[in-house]
N, C-alpha and C positions, 0 to 999 in steps of 0.2 A: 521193413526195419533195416537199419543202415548194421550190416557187421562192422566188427571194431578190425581193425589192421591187424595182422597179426605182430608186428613189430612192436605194437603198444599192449599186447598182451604181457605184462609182468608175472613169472613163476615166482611161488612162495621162496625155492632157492636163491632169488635173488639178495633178500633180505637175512635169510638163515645161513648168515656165512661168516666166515672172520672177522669180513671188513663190517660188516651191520649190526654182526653179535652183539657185541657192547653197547651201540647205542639204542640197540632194540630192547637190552634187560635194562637200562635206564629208565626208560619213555615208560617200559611194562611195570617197573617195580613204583616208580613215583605214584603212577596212577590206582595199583593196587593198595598202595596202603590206607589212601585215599578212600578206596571205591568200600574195602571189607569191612573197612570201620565200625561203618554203625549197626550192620547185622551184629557183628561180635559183640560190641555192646548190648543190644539191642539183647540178645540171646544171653548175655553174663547180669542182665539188669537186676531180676528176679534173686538172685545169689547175692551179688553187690547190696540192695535194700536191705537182705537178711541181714550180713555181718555189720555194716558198720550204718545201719537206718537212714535215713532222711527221706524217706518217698516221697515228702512235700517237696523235695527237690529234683525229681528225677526230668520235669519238662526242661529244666537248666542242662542236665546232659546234653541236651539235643541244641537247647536257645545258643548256649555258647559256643561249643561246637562248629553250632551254623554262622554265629560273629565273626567268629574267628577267619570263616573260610571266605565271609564277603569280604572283610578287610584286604587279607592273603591275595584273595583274586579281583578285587578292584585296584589292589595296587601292585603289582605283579609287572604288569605292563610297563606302570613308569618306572619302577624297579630296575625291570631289566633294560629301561634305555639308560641308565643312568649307570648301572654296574654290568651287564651284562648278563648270562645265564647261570653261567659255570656257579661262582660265589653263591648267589641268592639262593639255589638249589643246594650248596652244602647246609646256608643255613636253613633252609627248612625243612631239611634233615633232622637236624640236629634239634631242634625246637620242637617236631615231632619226636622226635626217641626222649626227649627232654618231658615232654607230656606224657608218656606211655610210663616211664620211670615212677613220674610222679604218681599217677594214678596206680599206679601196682604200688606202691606204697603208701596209703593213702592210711591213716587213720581214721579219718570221717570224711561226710560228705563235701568238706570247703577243699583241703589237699584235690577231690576227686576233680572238683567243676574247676580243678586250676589247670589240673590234668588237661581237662578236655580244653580248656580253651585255646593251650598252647596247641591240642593235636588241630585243633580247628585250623589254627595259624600256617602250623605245618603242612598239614595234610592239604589246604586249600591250596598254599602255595605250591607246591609240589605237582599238583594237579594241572592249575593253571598253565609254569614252566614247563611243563613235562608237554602239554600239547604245544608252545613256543618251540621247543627244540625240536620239535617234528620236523619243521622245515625249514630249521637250519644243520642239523645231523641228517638229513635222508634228502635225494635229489626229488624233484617231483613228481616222479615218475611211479617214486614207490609208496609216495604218501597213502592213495589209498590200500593199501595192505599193511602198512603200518598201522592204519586207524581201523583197518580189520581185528588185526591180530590185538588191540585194546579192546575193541567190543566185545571178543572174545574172553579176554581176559578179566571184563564187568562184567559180564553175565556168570563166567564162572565164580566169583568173587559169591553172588548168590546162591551156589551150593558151598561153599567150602567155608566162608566167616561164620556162617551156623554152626556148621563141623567142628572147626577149628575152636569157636566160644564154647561150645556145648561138652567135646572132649576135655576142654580143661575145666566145667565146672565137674563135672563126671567124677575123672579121675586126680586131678589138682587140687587146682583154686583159679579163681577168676584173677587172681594177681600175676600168676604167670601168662594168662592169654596178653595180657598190658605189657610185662614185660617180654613177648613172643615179637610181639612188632614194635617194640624199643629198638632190640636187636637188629632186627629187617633196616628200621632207620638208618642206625649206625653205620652200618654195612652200606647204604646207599651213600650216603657222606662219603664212606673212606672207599668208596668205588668211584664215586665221580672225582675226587681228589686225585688219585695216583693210577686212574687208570682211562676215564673220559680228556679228550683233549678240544675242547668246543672251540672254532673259529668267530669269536665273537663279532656280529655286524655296526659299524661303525655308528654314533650314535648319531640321529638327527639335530643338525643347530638349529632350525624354526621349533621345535617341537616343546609344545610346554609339558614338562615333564616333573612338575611339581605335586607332593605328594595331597593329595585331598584332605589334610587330617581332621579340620575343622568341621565337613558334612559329614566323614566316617563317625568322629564323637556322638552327633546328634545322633545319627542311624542308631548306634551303639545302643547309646544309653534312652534312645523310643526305646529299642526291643528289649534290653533289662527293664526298664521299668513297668513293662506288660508283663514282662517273667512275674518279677517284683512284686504283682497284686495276684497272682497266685498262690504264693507260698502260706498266709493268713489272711483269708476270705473273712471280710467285717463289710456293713451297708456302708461306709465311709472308707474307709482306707483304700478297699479295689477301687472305686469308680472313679476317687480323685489318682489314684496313678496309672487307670487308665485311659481317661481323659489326658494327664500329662504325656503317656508312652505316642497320644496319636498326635500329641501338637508337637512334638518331639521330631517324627518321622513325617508330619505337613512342614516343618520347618526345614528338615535336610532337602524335603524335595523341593522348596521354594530357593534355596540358597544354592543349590545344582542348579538351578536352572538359571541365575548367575553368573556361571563360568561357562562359556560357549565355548571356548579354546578346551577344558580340559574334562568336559561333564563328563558325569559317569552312567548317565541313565540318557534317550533321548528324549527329544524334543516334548513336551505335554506327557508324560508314560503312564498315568493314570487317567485315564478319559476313556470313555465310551462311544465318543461323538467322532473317533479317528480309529481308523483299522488297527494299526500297530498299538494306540492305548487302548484300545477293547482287549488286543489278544494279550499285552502285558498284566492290564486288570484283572483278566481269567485267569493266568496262570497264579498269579499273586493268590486271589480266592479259594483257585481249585487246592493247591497247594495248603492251604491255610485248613481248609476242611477236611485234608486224607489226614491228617498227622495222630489224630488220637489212636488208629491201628501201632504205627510205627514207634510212640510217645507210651502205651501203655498196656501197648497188646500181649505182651509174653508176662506182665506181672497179674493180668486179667485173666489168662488165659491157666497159669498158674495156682489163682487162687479160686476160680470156680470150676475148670477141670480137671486140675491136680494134672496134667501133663510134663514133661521134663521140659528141662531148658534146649534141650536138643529140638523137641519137636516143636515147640512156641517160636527158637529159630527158624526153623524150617516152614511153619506155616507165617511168620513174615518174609521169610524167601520168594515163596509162592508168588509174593505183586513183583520182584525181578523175574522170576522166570518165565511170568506171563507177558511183562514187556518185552524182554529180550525177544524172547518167541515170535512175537507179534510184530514186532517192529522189523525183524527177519524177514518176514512172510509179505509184508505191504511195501516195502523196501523198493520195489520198480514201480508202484503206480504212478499214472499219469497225474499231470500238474493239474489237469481241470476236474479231476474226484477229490481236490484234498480240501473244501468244505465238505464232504459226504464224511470223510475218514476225520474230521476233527469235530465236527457235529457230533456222529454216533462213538467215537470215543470216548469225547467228553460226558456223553450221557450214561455210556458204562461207568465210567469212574462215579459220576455221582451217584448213581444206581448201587455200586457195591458201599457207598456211605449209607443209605437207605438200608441196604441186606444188615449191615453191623449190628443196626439197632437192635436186632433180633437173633441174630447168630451168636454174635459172642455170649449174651447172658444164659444163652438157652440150647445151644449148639443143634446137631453135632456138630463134631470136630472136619469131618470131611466137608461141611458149609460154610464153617469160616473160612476152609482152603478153599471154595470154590469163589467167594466175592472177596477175598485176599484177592485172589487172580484175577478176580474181572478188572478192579482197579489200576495192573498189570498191563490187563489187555486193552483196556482203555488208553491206558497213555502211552503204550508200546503204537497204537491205533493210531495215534495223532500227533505226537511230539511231535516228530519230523517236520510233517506237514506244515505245524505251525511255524518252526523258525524256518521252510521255506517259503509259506503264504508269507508272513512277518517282513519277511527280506523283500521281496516281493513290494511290498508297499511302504518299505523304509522312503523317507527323505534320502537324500543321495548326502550328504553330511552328516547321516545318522550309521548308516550300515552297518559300517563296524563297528560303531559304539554297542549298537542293536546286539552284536553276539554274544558282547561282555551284558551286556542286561539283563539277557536271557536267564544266564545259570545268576545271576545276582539276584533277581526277582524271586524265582524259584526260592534260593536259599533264603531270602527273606521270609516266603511264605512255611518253608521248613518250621523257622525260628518262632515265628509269630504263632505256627497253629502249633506247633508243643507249649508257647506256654498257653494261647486259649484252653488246649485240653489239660494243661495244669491247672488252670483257673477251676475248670467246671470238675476236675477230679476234686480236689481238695474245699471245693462248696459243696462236695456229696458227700463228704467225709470219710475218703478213698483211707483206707489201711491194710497191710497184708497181714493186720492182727485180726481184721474183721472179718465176719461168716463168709459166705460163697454168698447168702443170698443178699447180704451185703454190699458183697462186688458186682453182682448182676444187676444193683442197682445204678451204681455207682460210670458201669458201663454202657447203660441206658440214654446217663444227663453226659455222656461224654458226647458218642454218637449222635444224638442227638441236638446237643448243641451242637455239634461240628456242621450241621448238616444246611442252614441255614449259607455258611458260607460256600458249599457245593454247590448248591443251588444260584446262586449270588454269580457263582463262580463257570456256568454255565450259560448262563444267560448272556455276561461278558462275552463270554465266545462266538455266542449264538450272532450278538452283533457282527460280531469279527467276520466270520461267513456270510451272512445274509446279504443278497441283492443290495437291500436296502436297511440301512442301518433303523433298527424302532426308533432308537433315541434320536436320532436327527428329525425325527417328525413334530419334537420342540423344542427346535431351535436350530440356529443356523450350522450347516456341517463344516469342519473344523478343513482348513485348506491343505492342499496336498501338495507334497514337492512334487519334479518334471516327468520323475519316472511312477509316480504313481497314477497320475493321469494318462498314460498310453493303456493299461491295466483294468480299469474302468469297463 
């Protein structure tokens, strides 16, 4: 093994100083308002239902949320060729603390989901620029400890949003944990204002930097209108809007595919018959099928084992702090074990949808923490892996589009499996007025319908790894760019 020089050994002091200070609480705070989000929520859910009702809307928390963040972060990029960093990051500041506002003042559940959708907007954008200004606030050298000290600052996010939601239902109100991080926004605004001074990089003239709004809409309004057939489950009303939700999202993907100068997804990104849309299909899936944990676990968890809102955070904590962990630990393997490490990840993740079925209605409680955390450790196991295999077998015109697709896929898959598990909550006739044995029902058709797409959602993968693709055995396999074929 080749030692590294010692002159490219970078100490933490480099970064922990005067000249870094600033732009390190920047980079940190953008990404934490970001990262706490949805535990807090997640953990205030159960309180927010009680006072002001709507649980037939609670998969919208999450739906919009997740819109808001694809939008923020598929247009980000040409955002900031067009305006730069500085500006766009005060406004999504401001448009997060704007959403935190509103949702701590919310009177019913329409103010709430207006709430989130702004924090989507914000919080997505914020995210996005905030890893942009990495490498133009920090020289190269420091990059990775910069993108340490955020890893560090994700995984913490998973003890402390629990904390932090759970303390204020406690001793508050779930309205002050909303406006906790208004204030934090604020504060990031009038920090990047009078105190950040970004050297902005000149903009590209070939570069089409035109905003996508036309495919965002259709994206949009597929994933409401799947929200949409959840909230009143009829044999007619769901199937026709969710038949419309999917011709909806086959239409964005057919009209992306359109604009080769500005796409937002690559080349085919749904297919099974090409490496990179096998592993984008699996994520889409796998993604689609975790979400009933995340979408309705601490009002389930609530209502069948009467636990507080602190610990229902905390045992949704448990799938970050089994990633973090895990992703920690496999973090140097070699490049020829990452189908081994994305293979048995993925199977863990599917595997802790299989445990739910049975855990949540019927515990204990230290079982749901332990396939909460497989699911952790599953994709703590293999993430990586993937957007390195991924990269890997990009088209050499796709690459970097590949990165922004990555967390867009994902968030689509967010979006899409809170409302499936709204769908199948609210065809079980989910209420926190109904019994426990009620909920344990209720938690049954959730799991269990999720689980169909876990499975759906591994086998994707399975191609993705495999020698040989199954699906290519009918029918001809799909062609690869220059650098996929050395890889072979």
């Amino acid at each position: 093994m080749t030692s590294i020089p010692e002159t490219e050994i970078v100490a933490w002091r480099e970064i922990l100083n005067r000249e870094y200070a600033a732009p390190l609480l920047l980079v940190c705070l953008g990404v934490w308002l970001h990262a706490a989000d949805s535990l807090i929520v997640a953990t205030m859910m159960p309180a927010i239902v009680s006072e002001i009702s709507g649980e037939a809307y609670v998969p919208w928390t999450i739906a919009l949320y997740e819109i808001g963040s694809i939008i923020a972060g598929a247009t980000s990029g040409l955002v900031s060729l067009r305006l730069g960093i500085r500006h766009p990051m005060i406004a999504a500041a401001g448009i997060f603390a704007l959403g935190c506002f509103l949702s701590a003042a919310a009177p019913n559940m329409a103010m709430l989901l207006l709430g989130r959708l702004l924090q989507g907007f914000g919080g997505g954008g914020l995210t996005a620029m905030a890893f942009v200004s990495v490498a133009i606030l920090f020289p190269s050298r420091l990059t990775a400890r910069v993108m340490a000290a955020i890893s560090v600052l994700w995984g913490s996010s998973a003890f402390l949003g629990p904390l932090i939601g759970g303390l204020f239902v406690a001793h508050a109100s779930w309205r002050y944990g909303f406006a906790f991080f208004g204030v934090q926004a604020v504060f990031l605004a009038l920090f990047i204002f009078y105190v950040i001074r970004i050297h902005e990089r000149p903009k590209a003239k070939d570069a089409d930097n035109r905003l996508p709004f036309g495919r965002l809409v259709l994206l949009s309004f597929g994933v409401l209108s799947i929200a949409y057939a959840g909230i009143v489950v009829t044999p007619i009303r769901t199937p026709i809007l969710l038949v419309l939700g999917v011709l909806l999202l086959l239409g964005f993907l057919r009209v992306d595919a359109r604009f080769p100068s500005n796409r937002l997804l690559p080349k085919n990104p749904l297919t099974l018959r090409s490496k990179v849309g096998a592993a984008l299909t699996g994520i889409l899936l796998m993604n689609i099928g975790i979400m009933g944990l995340s979408t309705y676990g601490a009002l389930l968890l609530t209502a069948i084992h009467g636990v507080s809102a602190l610990v229902a955070g905390y045992v949704l904590a448990s799938v970050s702090f089994g990633w973090s962990i895990t992703a920690l630990l496999v973090s140097g393997a070699p490049e020829r074990h990452d189908p081994y490490f994305i293979g048995g990840g993925m199977t863990l993740v599917m595997l802790s949808v299989i445990g739910m079925i049975f855990a949540i209605p019927s515990g204990p409680l230290w079982l749901i923490i332990v396939f909460a955390a497989l699911e952790g450790i599953g994709y703590g196991a293999s993430y990586t892996f993937i957007i390195r295999r991924t990269t890997k077998f990009a088209q050499a015109d796709d690459v970097e589009r590949l990165s922004a697709a990555l967390p867009t896929l994902s968030r689509l898959g967010f979006a899409l499996g809170a409302s499936v598990s709204g769908i199948l909550a609210n065809a079980a006739g989910f209420s926190l007025a109904g019994s426990p044995e009620h909920a344990q029902h209720v938690a049954r058709v959730i799991f269990t319908g999720s689980l169909p797409f876990a499975v759906l959602g591994l086998f994707a993968m399975l191609c993705f790894v495999a020698t040989k693709n199954p699906v290519q055995l009918f029918g001809k396999p799909k062609q690869h760019g220059p650098d996929q074929r050395q890889h072979r």
